[in-house]
DSSP file (Angstrom, degrees, kcal/mol; ACC not computed):
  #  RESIDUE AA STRUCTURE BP1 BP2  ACC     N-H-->O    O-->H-N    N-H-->O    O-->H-N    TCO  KAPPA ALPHA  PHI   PSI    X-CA   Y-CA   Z-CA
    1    1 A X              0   0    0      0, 0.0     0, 0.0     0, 0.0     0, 0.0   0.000 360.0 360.0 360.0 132.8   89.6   77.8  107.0
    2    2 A X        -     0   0    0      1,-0.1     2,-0.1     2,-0.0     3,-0.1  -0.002 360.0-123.9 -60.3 173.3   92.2   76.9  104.5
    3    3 A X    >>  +     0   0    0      1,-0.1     4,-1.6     2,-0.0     3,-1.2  -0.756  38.5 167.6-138.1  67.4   94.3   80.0  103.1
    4    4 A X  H 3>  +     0   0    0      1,-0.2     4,-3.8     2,-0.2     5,-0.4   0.847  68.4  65.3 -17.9 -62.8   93.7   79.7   99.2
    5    5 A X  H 34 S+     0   0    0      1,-0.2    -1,-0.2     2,-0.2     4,-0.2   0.465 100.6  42.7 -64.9 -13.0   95.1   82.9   98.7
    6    6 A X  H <> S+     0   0    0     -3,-1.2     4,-2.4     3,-0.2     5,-0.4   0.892 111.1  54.5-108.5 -58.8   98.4   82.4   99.7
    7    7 A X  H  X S+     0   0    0     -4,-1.6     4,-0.7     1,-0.2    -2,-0.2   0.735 116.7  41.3 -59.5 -26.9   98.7   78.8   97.8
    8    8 A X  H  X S+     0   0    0     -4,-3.8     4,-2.5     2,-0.1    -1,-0.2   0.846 109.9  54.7 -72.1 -35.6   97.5   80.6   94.4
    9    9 A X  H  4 S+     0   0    0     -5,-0.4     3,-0.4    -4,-0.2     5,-0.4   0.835 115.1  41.5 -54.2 -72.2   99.7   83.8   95.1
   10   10 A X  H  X S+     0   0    0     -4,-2.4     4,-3.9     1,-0.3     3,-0.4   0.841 112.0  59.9 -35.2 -50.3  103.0   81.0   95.4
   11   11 A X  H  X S+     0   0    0     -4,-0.7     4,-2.5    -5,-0.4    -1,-0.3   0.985 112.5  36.8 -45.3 -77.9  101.5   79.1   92.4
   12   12 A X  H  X S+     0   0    0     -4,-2.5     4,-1.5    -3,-0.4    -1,-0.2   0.568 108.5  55.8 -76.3   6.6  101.8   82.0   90.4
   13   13 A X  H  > S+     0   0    0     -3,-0.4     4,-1.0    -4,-0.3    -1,-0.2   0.448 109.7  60.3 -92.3 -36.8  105.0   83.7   91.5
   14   14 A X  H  < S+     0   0    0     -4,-3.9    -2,-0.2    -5,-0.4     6,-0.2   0.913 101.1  41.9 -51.5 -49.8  105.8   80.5   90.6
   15   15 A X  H ><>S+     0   0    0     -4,-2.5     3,-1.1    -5,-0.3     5,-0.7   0.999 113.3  65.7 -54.1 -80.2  104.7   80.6   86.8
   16   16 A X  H 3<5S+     0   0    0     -4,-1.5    -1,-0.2     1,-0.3    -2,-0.2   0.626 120.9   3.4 -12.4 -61.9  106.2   83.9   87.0
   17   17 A X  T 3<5S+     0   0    0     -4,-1.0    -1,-0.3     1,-0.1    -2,-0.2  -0.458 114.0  66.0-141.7  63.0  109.6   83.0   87.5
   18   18 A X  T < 5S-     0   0    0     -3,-1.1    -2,-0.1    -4,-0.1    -3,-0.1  -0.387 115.3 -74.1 175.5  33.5  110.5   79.0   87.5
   19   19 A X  T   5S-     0   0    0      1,-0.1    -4,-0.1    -4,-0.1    -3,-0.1   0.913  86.2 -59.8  47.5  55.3  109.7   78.0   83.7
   20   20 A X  S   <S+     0   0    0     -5,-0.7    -5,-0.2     1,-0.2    -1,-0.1   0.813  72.3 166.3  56.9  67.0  105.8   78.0   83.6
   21   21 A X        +     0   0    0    -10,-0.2     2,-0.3    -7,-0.1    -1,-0.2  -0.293  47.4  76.7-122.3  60.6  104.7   75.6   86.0
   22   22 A X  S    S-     0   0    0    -10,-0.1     3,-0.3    -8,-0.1     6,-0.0  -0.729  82.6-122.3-131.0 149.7  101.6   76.1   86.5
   23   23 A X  S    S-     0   0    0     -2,-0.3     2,-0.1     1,-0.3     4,-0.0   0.348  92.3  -3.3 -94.4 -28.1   99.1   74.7   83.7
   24   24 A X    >>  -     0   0    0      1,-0.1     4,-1.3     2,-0.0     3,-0.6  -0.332  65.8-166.9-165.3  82.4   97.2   77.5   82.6
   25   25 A X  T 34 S+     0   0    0     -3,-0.3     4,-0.3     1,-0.2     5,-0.2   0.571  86.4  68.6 -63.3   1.2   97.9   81.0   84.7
   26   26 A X  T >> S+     0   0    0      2,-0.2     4,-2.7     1,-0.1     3,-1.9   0.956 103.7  47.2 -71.0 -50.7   94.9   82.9   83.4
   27   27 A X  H <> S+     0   0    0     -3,-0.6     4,-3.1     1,-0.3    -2,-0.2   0.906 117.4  44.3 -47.2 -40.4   92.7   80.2   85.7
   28   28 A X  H 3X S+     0   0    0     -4,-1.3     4,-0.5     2,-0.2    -1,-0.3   0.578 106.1  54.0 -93.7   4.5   94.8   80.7   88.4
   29   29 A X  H X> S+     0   0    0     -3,-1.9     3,-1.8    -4,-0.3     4,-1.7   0.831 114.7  43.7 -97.1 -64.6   94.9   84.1   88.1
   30   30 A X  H 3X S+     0   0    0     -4,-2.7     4,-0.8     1,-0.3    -2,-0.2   0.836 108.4  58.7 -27.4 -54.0   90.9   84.1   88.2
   31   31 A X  H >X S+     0   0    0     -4,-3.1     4,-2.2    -5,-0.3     3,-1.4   0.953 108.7  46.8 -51.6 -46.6   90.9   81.5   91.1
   32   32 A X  H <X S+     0   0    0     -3,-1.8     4,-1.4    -4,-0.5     5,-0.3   0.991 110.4  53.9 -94.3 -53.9   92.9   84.0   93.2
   33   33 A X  H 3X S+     0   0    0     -4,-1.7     4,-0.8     1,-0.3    -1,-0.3   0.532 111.6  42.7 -37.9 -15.5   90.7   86.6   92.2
   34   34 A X  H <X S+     0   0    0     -3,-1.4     4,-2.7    -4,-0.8     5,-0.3   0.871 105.6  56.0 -93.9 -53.5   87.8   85.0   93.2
   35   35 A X  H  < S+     0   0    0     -4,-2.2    -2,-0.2    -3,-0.3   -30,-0.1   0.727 106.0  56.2 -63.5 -12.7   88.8   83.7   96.2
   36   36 A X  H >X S+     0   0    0     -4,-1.4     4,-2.4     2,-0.2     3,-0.6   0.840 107.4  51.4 -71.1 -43.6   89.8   87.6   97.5
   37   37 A X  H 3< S+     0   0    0     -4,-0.8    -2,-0.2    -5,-0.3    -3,-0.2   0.883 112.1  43.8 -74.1 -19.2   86.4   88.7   96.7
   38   38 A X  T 3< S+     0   0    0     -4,-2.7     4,-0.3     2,-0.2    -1,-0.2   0.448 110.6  53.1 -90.1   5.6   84.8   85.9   98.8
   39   39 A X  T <4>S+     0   0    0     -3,-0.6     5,-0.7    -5,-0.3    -1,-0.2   0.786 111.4  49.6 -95.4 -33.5   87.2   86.5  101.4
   40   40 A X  T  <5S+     0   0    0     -4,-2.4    -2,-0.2     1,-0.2    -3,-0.1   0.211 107.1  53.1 -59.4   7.2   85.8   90.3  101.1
   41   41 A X  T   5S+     0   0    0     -5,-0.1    -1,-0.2     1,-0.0    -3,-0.1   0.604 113.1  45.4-125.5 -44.4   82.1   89.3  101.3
   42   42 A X  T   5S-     0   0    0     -4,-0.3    -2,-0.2    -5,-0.1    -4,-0.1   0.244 111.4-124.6-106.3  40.0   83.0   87.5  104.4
   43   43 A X  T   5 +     0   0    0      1,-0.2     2,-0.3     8,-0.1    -3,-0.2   0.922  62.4 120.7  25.0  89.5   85.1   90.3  106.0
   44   44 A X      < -     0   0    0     -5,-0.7     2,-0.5     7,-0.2     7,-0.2  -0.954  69.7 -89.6-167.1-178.5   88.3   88.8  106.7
   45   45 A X     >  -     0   0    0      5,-0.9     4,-1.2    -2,-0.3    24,-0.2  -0.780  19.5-147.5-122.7 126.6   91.9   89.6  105.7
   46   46 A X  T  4 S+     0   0    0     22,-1.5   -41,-0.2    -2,-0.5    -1,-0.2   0.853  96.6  40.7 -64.2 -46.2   92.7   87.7  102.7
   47   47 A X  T  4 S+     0   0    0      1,-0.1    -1,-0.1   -42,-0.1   -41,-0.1   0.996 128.8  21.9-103.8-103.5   96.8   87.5  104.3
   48   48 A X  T  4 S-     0   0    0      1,-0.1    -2,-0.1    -4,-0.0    -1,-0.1   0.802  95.9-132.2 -65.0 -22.6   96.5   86.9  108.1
   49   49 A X     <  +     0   0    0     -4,-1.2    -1,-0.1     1,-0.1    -3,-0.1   0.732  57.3 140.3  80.5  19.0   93.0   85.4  107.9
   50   50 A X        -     0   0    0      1,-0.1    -5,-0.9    -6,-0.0     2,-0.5  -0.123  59.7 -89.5 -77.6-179.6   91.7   87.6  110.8
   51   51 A X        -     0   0    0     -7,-0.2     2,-0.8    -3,-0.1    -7,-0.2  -0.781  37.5-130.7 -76.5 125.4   88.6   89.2  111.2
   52   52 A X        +     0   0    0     -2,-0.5     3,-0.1     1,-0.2    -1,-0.0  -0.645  41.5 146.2-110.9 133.4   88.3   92.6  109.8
   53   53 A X        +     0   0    0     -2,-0.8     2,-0.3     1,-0.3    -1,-0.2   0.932  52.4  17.0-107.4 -63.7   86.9   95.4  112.1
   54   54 A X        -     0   0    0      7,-0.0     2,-0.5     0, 0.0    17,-0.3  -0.648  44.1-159.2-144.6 157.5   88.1   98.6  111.7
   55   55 A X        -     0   0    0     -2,-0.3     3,-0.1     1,-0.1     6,-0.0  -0.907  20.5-138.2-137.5 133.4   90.1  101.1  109.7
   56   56 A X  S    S-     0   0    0     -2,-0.5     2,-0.2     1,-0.1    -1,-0.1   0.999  84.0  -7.5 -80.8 -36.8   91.8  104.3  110.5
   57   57 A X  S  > S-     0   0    0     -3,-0.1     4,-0.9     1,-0.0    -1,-0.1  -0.576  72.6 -95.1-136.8-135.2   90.7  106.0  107.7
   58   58 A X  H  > S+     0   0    0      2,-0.2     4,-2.5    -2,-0.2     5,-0.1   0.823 117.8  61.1-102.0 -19.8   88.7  105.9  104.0
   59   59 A X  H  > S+     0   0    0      2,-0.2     4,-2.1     1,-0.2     5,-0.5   0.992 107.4  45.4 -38.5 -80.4   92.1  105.5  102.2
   60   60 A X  H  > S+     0   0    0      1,-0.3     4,-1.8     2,-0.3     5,-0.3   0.898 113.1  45.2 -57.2 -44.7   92.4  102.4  104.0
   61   61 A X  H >X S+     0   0    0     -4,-0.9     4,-2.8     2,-0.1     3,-1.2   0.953 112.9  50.5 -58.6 -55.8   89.0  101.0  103.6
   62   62 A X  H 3X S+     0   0    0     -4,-2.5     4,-1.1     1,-0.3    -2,-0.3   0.836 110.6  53.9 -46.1 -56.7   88.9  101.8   99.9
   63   63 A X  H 3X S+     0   0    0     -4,-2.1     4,-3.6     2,-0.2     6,-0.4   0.775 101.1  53.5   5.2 -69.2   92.3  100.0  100.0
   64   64 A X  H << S+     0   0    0     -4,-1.8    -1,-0.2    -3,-1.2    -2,-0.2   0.869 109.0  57.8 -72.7 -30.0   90.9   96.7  101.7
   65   65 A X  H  < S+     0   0    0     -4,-2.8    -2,-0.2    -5,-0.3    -1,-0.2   0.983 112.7  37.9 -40.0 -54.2   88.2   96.8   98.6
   66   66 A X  H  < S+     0   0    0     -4,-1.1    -2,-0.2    -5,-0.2    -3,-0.2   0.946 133.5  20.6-101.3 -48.8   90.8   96.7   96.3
   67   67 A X  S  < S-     0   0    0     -4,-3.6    -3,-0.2     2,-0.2    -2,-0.1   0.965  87.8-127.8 -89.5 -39.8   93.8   94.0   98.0
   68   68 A X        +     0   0    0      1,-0.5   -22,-1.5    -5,-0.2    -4,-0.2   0.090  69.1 140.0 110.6 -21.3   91.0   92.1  100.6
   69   69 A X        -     0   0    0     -6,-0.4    -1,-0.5   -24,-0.2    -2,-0.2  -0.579  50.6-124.2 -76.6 143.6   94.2   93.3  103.5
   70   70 A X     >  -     0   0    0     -2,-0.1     4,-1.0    -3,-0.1     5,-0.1   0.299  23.3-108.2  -2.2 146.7   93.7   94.5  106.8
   71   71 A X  H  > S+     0   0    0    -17,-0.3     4,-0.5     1,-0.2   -16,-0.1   0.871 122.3  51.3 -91.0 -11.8   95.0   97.6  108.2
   72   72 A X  H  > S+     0   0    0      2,-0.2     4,-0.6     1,-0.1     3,-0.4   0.894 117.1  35.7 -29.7 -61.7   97.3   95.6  110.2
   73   73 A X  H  > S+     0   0    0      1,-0.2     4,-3.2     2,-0.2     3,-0.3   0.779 118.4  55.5 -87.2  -0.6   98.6   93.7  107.3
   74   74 A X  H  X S+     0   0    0     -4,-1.0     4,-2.1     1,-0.2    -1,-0.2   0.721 104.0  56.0 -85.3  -9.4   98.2   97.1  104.9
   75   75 A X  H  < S+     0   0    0     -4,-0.5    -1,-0.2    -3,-0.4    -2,-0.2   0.739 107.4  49.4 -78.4 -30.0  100.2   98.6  107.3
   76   76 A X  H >< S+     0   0    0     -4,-0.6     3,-0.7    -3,-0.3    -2,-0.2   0.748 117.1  38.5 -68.4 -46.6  103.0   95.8  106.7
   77   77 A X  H 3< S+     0   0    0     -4,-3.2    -2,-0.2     1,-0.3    -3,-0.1   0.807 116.0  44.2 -89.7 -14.3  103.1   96.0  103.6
   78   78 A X  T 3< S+     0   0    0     -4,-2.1    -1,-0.3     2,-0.1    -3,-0.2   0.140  76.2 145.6 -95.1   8.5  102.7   99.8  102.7
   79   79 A X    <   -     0   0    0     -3,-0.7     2,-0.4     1,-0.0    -3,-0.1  -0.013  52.1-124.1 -43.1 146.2  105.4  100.7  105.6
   80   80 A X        -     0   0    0      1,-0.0     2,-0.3     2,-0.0    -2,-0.1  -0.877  18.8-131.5-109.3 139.6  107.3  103.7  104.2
   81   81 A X              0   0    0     -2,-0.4    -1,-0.0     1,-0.1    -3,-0.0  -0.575 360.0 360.0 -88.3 133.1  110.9  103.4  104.0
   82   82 A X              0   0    0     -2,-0.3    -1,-0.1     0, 0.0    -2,-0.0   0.564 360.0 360.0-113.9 360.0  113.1  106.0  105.2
């Protein structure tokens, strides 16, 4: 399965910061939103593109609602700095 999510995120991090190049970010903002909730409907992890099984706790589901990550990849990306 192609990885959408990744090629919009770049797209608009592009727009962001590289003199507007992408054509219309509100669409693309929409595209990526959509394609995180259909990545959420078919339980998998919008990031690593695994199958998502399990959670350590309700934090962490609630969590995968809201970004479509793992607790693997939520785990990468919320690591607390010391």
């Amino acid at each position: 399965m192609k990885n959408n999510i990744k090629k919009l995120s770049r797209e608009l991090i592009d727009y962001n910061y590289q003199n507007n190049q992408v054509s219309n970010p509100s669409t693309k903002l929409q595209e990526l939103r959509r394609e995180i909730k259909k990545q959420i409907q078919l339980r998998r992890c919008i990031w690593c593109q695994t199958s998502v099984k399990q959670f350590k706790d309700r934090i962490s589901v609630k969590e995968y609602f809201i970004s479509g990550l793992c607790q693997s990849c939520q785990d990468e990306t919320f690591e607390e700095v010391e």
